[in-house]
C-alpha positions as CSV (number, residue, x, y, z in Angstrom):
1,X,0.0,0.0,0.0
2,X,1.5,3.6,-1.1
3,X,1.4,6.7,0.5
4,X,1.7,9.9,-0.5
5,X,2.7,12.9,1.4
6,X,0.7,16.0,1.3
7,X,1.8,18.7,-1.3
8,X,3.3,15.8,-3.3
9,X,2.0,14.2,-6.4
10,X,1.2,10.4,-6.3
11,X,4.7,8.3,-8.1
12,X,6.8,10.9,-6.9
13,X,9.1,11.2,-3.6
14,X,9.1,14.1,-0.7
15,X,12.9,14.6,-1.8
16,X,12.3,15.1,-5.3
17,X,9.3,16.7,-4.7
18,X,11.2,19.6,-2.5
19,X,14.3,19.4,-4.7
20,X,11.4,20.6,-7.6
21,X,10.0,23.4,-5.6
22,X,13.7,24.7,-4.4
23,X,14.8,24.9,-8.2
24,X,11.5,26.7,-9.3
25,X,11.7,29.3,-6.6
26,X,15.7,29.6,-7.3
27,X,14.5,30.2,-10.7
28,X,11.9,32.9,-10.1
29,X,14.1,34.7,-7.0
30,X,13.8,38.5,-7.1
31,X,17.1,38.6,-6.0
32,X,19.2,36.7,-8.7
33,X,17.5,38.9,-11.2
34,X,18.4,42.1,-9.5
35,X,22.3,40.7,-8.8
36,X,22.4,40.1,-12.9
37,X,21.2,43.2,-12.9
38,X,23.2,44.8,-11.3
39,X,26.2,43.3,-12.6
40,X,25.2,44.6,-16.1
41,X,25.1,48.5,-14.6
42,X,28.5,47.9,-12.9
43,X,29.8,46.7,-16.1
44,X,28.6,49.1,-18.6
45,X,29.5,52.2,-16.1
46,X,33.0,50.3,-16.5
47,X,32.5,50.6,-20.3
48,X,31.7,53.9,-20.4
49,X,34.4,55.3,-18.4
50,X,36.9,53.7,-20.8
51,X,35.1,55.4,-23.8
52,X,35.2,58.7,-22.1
53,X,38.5,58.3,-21.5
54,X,39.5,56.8,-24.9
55,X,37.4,59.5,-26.3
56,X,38.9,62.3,-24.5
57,X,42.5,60.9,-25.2
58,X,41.2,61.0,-29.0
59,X,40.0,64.3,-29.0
60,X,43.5,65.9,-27.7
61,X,45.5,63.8,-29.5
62,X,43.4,65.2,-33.0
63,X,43.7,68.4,-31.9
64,X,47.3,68.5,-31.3
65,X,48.2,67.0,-34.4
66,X,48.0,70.5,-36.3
67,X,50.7,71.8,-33.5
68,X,53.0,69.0,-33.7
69,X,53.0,68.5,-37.7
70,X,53.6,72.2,-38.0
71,X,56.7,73.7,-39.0
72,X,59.1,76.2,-37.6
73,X,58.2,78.4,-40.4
74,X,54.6,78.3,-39.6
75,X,54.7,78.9,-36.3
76,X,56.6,81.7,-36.5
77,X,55.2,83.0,-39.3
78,X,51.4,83.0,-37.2
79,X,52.8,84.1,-34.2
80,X,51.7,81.4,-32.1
81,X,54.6,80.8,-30.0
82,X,55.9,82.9,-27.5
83,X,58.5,85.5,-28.6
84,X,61.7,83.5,-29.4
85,X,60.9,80.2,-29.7
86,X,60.5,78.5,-32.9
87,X,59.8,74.8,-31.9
88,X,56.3,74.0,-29.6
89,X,58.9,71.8,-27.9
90,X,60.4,75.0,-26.6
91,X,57.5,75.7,-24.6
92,X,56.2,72.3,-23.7
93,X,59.5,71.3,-21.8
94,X,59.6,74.3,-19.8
95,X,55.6,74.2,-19.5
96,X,56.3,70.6,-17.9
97,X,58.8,71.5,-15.6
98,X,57.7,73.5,-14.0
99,X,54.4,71.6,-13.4
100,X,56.2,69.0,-12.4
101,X,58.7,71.1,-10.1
102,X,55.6,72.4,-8.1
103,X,53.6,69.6,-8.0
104,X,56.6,67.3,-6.7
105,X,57.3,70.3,-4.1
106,X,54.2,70.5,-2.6
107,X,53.5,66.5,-2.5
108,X,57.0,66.8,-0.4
109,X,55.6,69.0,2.4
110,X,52.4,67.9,2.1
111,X,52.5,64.1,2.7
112,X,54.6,64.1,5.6
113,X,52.2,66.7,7.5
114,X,48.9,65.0,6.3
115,X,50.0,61.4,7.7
116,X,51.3,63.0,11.2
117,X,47.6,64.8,11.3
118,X,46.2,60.7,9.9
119,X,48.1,59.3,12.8
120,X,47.4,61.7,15.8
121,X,43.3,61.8,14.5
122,X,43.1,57.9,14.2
123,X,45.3,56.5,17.0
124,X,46.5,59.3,19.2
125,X,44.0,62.0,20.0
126,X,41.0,61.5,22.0
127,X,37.6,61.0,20.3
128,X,36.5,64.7,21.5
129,X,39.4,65.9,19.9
130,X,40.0,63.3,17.1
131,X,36.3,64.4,15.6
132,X,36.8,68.6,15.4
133,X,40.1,67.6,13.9
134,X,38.8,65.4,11.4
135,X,36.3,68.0,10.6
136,X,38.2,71.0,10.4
137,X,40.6,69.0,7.7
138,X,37.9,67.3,5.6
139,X,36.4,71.5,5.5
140,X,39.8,72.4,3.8
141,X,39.0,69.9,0.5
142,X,35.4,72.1,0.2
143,X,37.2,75.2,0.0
144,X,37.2,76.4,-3.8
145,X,40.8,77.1,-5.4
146,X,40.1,80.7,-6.2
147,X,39.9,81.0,-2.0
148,X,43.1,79.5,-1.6
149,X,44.7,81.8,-4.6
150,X,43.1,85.0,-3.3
151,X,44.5,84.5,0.2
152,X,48.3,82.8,-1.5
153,X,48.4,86.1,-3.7
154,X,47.2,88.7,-1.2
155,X,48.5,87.1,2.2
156,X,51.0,84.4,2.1
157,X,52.8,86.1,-0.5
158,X,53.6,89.4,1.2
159,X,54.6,87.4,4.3
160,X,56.6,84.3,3.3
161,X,58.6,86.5,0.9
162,X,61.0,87.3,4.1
163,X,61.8,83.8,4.6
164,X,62.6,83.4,1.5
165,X,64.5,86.1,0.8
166,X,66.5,84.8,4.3
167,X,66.8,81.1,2.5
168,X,68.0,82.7,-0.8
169,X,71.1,85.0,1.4
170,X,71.4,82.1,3.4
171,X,71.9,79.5,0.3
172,X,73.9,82.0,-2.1
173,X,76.7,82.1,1.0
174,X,77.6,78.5,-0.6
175,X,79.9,78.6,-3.4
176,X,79.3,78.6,-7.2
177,X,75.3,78.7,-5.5
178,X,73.4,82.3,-6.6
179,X,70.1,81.7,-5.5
180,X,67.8,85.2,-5.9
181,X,64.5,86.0,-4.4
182,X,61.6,88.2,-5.9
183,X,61.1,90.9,-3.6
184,X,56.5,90.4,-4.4
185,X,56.7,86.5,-2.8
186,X,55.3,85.3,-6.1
187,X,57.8,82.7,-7.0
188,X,57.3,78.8,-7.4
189,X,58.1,78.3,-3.9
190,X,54.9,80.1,-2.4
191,X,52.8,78.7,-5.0
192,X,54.1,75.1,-4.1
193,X,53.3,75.5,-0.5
194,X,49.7,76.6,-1.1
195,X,49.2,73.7,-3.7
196,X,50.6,71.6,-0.4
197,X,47.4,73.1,1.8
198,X,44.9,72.1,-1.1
199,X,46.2,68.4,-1.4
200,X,46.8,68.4,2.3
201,X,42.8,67.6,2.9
202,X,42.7,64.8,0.3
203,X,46.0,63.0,2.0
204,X,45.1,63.1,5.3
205,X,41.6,61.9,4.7
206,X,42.8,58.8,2.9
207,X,45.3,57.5,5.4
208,X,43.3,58.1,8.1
209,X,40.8,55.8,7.0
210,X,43.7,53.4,5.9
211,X,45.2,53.7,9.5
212,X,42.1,53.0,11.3
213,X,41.5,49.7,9.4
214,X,44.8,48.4,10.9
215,X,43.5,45.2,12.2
216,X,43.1,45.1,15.7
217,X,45.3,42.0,16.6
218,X,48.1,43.4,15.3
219,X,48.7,46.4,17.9
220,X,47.6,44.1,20.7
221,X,49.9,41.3,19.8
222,X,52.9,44.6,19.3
223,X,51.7,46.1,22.7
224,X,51.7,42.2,24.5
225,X,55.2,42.0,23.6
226,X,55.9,45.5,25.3
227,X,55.8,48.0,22.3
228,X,55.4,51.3,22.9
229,X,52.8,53.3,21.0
230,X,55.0,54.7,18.8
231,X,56.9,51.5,18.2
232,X,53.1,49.9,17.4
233,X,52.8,52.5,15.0
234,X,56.1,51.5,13.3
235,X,55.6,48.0,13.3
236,X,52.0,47.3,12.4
237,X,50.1,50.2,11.7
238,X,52.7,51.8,8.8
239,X,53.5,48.8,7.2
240,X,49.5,48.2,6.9
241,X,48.8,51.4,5.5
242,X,51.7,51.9,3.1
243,X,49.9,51.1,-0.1
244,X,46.9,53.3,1.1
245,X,49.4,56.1,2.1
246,X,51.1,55.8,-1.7
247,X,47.6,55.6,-3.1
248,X,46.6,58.6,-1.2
249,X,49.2,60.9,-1.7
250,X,49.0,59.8,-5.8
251,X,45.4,61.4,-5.2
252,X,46.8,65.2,-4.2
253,X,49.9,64.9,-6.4
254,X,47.0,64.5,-9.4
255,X,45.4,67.4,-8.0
256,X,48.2,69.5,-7.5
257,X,49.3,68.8,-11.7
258,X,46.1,69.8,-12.8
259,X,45.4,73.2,-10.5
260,X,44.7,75.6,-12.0
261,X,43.3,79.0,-10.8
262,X,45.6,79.1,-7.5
263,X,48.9,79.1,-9.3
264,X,47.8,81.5,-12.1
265,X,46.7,84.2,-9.3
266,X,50.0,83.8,-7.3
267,X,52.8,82.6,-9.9
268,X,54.7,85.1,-11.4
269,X,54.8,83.5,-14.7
270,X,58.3,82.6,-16.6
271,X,59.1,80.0,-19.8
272,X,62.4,78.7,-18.2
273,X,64.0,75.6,-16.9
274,X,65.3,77.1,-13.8
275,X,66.0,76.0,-9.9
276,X,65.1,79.7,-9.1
277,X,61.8,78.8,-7.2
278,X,62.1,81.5,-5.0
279,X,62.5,83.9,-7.5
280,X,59.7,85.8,-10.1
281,X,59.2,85.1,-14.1
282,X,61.0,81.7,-14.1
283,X,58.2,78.8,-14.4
284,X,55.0,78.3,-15.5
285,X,52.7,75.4,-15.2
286,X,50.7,73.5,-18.2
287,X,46.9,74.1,-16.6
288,X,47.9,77.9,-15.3
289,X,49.2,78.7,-18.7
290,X,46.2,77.3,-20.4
291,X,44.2,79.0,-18.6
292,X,45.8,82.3,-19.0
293,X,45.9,82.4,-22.9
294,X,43.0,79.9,-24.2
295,X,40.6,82.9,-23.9
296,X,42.8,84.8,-26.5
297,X,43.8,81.8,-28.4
298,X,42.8,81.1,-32.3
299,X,43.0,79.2,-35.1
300,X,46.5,77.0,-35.0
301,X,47.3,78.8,-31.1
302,X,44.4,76.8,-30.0
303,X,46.6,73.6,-31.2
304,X,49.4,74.8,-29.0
305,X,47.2,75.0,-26.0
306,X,45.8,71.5,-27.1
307,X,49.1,70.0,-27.3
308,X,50.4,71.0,-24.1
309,X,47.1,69.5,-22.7
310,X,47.6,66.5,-24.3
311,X,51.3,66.6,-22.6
312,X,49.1,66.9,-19.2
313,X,47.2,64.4,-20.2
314,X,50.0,61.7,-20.3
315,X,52.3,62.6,-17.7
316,X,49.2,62.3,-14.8
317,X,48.5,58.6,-17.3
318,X,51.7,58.1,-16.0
319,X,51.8,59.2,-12.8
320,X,48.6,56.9,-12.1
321,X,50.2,54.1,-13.5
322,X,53.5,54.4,-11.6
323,X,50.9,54.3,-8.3
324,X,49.3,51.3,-9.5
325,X,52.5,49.6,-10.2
326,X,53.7,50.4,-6.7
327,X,50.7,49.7,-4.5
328,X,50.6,46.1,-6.1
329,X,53.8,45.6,-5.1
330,X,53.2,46.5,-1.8
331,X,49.5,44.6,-2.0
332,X,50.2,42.3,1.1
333,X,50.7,45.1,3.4
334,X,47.5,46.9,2.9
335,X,43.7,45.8,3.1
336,X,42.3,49.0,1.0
337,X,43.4,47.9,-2.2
């Protein structure tokens, strides 16, 4: 005599029965439909921020072309080039010098500063104090560039050009050293440590959420063997962070390459390849000098500009891939890869 159980049909078993029903609910889940969902959003906004990219690479690399193919003869002859030069390489190597001389600069005196600040907020100061902190430096990212050159221009200027007109007397006592100082403050050197203050925000943020997802064990196993804090900082939280710490100050040193209003309203501007950074009319940056001529610009000058985009454009392609290279060789230390 056969049985059947209730909910099941008559020749089959409970197991199959309820290995049926699992399969036709997996099949009509809400929730796998939403995750391939999902997935398809994720991967076309992956898509599309490759074709913006490749299309933004396109369009300077067709503008440029005009610039780069012209001649000596033609560029002189339209007056598109600043007085002198006959090559656009004349003005794109001096043009990336100095944006790289400022940028590297400010990354210098920035990223040391914005860990210390990372440190004392996530594992030093206490939380009463740790939040205002964190606060106050997360404020200085929302504060626009034109702020920051207003008060570099009219302010810092006026009053850091005494120390380094001291620096300059100080250095030029060394021999076959002349190091000169503009007498305004606007030099490479004052614009460098106000690019430091923007990316200063962006650093410190970054590690300090890289520091405070040190995991937990590993201060308590460095304090059981009788670290002291600082010595628990060396040995476990650092070495954690390093990649995010690289990765973070990667972030301000891509900000500081492409700033743009700060340096033109405190830079005296030059076209040389000079060490002078304390002194006036000796550098210039790409985005600055852009900035300062694009509304003026025509015809084949529009090129120039282009091109020394375009010269932008590749050396923060670089600078991003140097990061990437170096945080994945540092991948084990770090969980915020």
């Amino acid at each position: 005599m056969s049985t059947t159980t209730p909910g099941t049909t008559p020749g089959t078993t409970p197991g199959a029965a309820a290995l049926g029903d699992g399969k036709k609910r997996r099949g009509r889940s809400p929730e796998r439909g939403f995750s391939r969902g999902f997935r398809w959003i994720a991967t076309g906004s992956g898509i599309v921020l490759l074709v913006v990219l490749a299309a933004v690479a396109g369009f300077l690399v067709q503008q440029a072309l005009p610039a780069l193919t012209a001649g000596s003869a033609e560029l002189v002859e339209q007056n598109v080039l600043p007085q002198g030069m006959t090559s656009i390489w004349q003005l794109i190597v001096p043009l990336v010098f100095g944006t790289l001389l400022a940028s590297v600069i400010a990354l210098a005196i920035a990223t040391p500063i914005a860990v210390g600040i990372a440190l004392f907020i996530s594992h030093y100061a206490p939380r009463r104090v740790a939040a205002p902190v964190g606060y106050v430096v997360d404020l200085l990212a929302a504060i626009p560039s034109v702020v920051y050159g207003l008060w570099g221009g009219a302010v810092f200027a006026p009053f850091i050009r005494h120390v380094w007109n001291w620096i300059a007397e100080v250095l030029s006592l060394l021999p076959f050293w002349e190091v000169r100082a503009t007498a305004t403050g606007r030099s490479l050197a004052t614009a460098a440590v106000v690019l430091a203050i923007m990316i200063l925000p962006i650093i410190t943020a970054v590690s300090r959420e890289v520091f405070k997802q040190t995991p937990r064990l590993h201060e308590e196993a460095a304090l059981a063997l009788g670290a002291t804090q600082w010595e628990v900082i060396r040995t476990a939280v650092l070495p954690f962070g390093r990649s995010g710490v690289i990765s973070a100050a990667m972030l301000g040193l891509g900000r500081a390459l492409g700033e743009t209003m700060a340096v033109l309203m405190i830079l005296s501007p030059g076209l040389l390849v000079s060490f002078q950074i304390f002194d006036g009319g000796q550098q210039q940056t790409i985005a600055a000098f852009i900035a300062s001529q694009f509304p003026e610009a025509a015809g084949l000058r529009v090129n120039v500009l282009i091109a020394t985009g375009l010269a932008l454009f590749v050396i923060t392609m670089l600078v991003n891939m140097a990061a990437r290279w170096i945080v994945s060789r540092r991948k084990e230390f770090s969980g915020a890869n």
